[in-house]
C-alpha positions in Angstrom: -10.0 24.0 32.4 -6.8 23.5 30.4 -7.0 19.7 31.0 -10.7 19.8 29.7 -9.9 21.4 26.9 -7.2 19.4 25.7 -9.2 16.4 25.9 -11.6 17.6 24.0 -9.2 18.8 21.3 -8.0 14.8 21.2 -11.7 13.7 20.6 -13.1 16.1 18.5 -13.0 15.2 14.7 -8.9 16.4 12.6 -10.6 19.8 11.9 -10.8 19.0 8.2 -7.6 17.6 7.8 -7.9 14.9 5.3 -6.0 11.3 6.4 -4.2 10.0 3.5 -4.1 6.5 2.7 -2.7 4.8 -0.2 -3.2 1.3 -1.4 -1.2 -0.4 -3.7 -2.0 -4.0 -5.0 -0.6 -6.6 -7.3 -2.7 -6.5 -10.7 -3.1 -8.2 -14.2 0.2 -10.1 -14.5 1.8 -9.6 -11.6 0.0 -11.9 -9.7 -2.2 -15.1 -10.5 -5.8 -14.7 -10.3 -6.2 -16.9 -6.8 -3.6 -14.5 -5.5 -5.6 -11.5 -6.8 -9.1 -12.3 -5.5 -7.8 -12.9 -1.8 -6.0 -9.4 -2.6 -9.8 -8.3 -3.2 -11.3 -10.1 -0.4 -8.6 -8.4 2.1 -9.9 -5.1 0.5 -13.5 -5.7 1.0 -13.3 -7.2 4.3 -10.5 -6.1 6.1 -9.1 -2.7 5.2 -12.5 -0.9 3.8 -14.6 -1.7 6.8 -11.3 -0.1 9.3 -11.3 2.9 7.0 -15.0 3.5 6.8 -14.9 3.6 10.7 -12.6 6.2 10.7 -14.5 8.4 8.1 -17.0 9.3 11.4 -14.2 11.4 12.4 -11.7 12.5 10.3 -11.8 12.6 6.2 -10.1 10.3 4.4 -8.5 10.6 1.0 -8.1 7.0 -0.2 -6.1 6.3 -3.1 -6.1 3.3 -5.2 -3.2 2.1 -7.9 -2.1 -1.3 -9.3 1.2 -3.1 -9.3 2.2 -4.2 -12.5 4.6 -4.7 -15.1 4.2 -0.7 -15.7 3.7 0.8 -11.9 5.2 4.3 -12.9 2.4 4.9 -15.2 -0.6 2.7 -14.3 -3.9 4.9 -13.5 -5.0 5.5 -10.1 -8.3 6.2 -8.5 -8.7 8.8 -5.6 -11.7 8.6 -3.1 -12.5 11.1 -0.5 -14.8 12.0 2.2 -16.9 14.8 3.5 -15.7 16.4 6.3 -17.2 15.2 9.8 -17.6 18.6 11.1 -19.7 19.7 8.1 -22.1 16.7 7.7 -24.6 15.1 10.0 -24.0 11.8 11.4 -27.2 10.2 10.1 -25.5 11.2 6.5 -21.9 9.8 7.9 -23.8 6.8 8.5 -25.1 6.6 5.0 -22.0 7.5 3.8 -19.8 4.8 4.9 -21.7 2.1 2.8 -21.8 4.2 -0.3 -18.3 4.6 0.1 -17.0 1.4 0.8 -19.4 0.1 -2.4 -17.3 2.9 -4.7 -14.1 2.4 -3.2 -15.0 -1.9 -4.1 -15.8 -0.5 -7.4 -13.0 1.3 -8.2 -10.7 -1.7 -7.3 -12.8 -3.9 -10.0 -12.1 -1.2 -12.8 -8.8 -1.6 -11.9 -8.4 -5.0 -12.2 -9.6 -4.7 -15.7 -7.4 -1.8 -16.9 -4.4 -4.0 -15.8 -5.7 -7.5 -17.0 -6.8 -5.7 -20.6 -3.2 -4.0 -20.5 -1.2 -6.8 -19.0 2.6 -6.5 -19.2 4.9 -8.9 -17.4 6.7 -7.7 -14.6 5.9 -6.8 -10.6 7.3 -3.2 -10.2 6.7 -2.7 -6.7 9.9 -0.2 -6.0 8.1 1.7 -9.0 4.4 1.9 -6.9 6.0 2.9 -4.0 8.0 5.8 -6.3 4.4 6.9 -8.1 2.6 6.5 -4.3 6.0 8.5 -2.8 5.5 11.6 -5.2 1.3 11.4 -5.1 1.6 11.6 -1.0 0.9 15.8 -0.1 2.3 14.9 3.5 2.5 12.8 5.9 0.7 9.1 5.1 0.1 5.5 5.2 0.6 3.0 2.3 -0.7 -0.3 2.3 0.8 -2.6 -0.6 -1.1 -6.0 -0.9 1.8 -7.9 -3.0 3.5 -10.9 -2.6 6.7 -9.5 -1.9 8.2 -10.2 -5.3 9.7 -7.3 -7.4 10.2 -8.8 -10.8 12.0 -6.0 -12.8 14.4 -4.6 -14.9 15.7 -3.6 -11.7 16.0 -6.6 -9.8 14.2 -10.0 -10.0 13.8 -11.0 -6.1 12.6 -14.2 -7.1 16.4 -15.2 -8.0 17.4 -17.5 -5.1 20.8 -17.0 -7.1 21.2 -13.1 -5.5 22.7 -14.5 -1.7 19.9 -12.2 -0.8 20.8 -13.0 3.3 23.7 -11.0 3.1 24.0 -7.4 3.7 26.2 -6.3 0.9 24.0 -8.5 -1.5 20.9 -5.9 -0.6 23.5 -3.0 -0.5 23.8 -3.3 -3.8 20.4 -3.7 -4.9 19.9 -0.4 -3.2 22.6 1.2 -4.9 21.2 -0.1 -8.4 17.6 1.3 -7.3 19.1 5.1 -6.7 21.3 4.9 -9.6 18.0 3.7 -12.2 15.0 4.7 -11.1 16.1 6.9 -7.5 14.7 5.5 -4.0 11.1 6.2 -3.7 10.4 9.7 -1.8 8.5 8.3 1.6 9.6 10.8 4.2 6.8 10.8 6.7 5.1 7.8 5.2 4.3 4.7 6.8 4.3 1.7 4.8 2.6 -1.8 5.3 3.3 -4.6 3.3 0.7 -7.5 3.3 -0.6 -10.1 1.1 2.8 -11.9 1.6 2.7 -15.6 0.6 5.4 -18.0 -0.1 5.1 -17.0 -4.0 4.4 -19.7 -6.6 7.9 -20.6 -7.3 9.6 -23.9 -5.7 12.8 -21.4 -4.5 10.6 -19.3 -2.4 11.7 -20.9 0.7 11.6 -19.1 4.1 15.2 -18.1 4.2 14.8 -16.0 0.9 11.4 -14.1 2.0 12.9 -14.0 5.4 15.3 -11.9 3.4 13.4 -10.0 1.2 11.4 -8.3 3.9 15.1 -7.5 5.2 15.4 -5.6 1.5 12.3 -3.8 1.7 12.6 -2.6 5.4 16.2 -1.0 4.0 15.1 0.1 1.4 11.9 2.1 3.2 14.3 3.0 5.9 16.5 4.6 2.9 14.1 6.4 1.3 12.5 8.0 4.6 9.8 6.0 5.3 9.0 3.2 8.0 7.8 -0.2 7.7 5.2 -0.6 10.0 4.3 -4.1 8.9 4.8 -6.8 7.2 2.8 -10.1 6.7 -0.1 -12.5 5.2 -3.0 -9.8 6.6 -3.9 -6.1 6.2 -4.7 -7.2 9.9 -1.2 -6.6 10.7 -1.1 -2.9 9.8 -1.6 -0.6 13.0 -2.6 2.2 11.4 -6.1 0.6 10.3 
């Protein structure tokens, strides 16, 4: 009997617990248009569609932000949904569409806030700061970017930095805690896709072989865990 029940506490729907899911993306300036519409296309085809899935079973609280030259600050969109337990399936059903359509729509008013208030930069240590301080517990952040930070704080696009070495990174770090503070991501998992070879001659494999190193330490520092890291949301185990 004890058996039975605990299976059926595994299946049954999070009780009203609502998931949290973050997505971050490169916006307006901080990346090029092409690199921007495949962002969207990810978003439509491969990361809504997993999370509409889930919304049969659990709620969801899905929240949208831009990378730009002014992370910290940029606005944010939050989208939730009923609770499973509450609301017939035939209305879960009719649901899932609706939401995916608003979620779709919320990433297009995005777009436009960041193109229309462009300002050069890619502050992606910022987004994961602003995502870090948003999250009310434990989480997953998906952050479709190119990998680049271009900041005050450090420009990663610099094939100058030695980035490869250790001490290189170490430093970066200690820059990051000593201006802005390492992102709070305890109990957050993070997912970084979208990565491309950036549109720069010096973006060979050896420096974004080494930038992923940087943003797994720097995730790892700030109590969080890169979970994965690569071209596709497809990558990400936790849609």
């Amino acid at each position: 009997m004890t058996a039975w029940l605990l299976t059926l506490a595994l299946t049954l729907p999070s009780f009203g617990q609502v998931q949290d899911y973050q997505v971050l993306v490169a916006l307006g300036c901080s990346a090029p248009r092409h690199v921007q519409n495949a962002y969207r296309e990810a978003f439509a085809q491969e990361v809504l569609p997993r999370l509409a899935e889930k919304l049969l079973n659990q709620r969801v609280r899905l929240t949208l932000a831009p990378i730009t030259g002014r992370s910290y600050t940029a606005p944010v969109r939050v989208l939730e949904t009923p609770d499973p337990l509450a609301t017939p399936r035939f209305k879960l059903e009719k649901e899932k569409a609706l939401w995916q359509k608003r979620a779709l729509a919320a990433f297009d008013e995005l777009r436009k806030r960041a193109i229309a208030e462009c300002s050069k930069g890619t502050e992606i240590v910022a987004a994961l700061k602003a995502a870090g301080e948003r999250a009310r517990g434990p989480g997953r952040i998906l952050v479709l970017a190119h990998g680049f930070e271009q900041s005050e704080l450090v420009n990663l696009y610099d094939y100058r930095l030695k980035l490869e070495r250790y001490e290189v990174r170490q430093k970066l770090l200690k820059r990051v805690k000593e201006r802005l503070g390492l992102p709070p991501l305890k109990g957050q998992e993070v997912c970084i896709a979208g990565i491309t070879a950036g549109e720069d001659n010096n973006a060979n494999a050896r420096l974004t072989t080494s930038i992923k190193a940087f943003w797994e330490e720097l995730i790892a520092a700030s109590g969080g865990r890169l979970v994965g890291y690569g071209p596709s949301p497809r990558l990400c185990p936790f849609l």
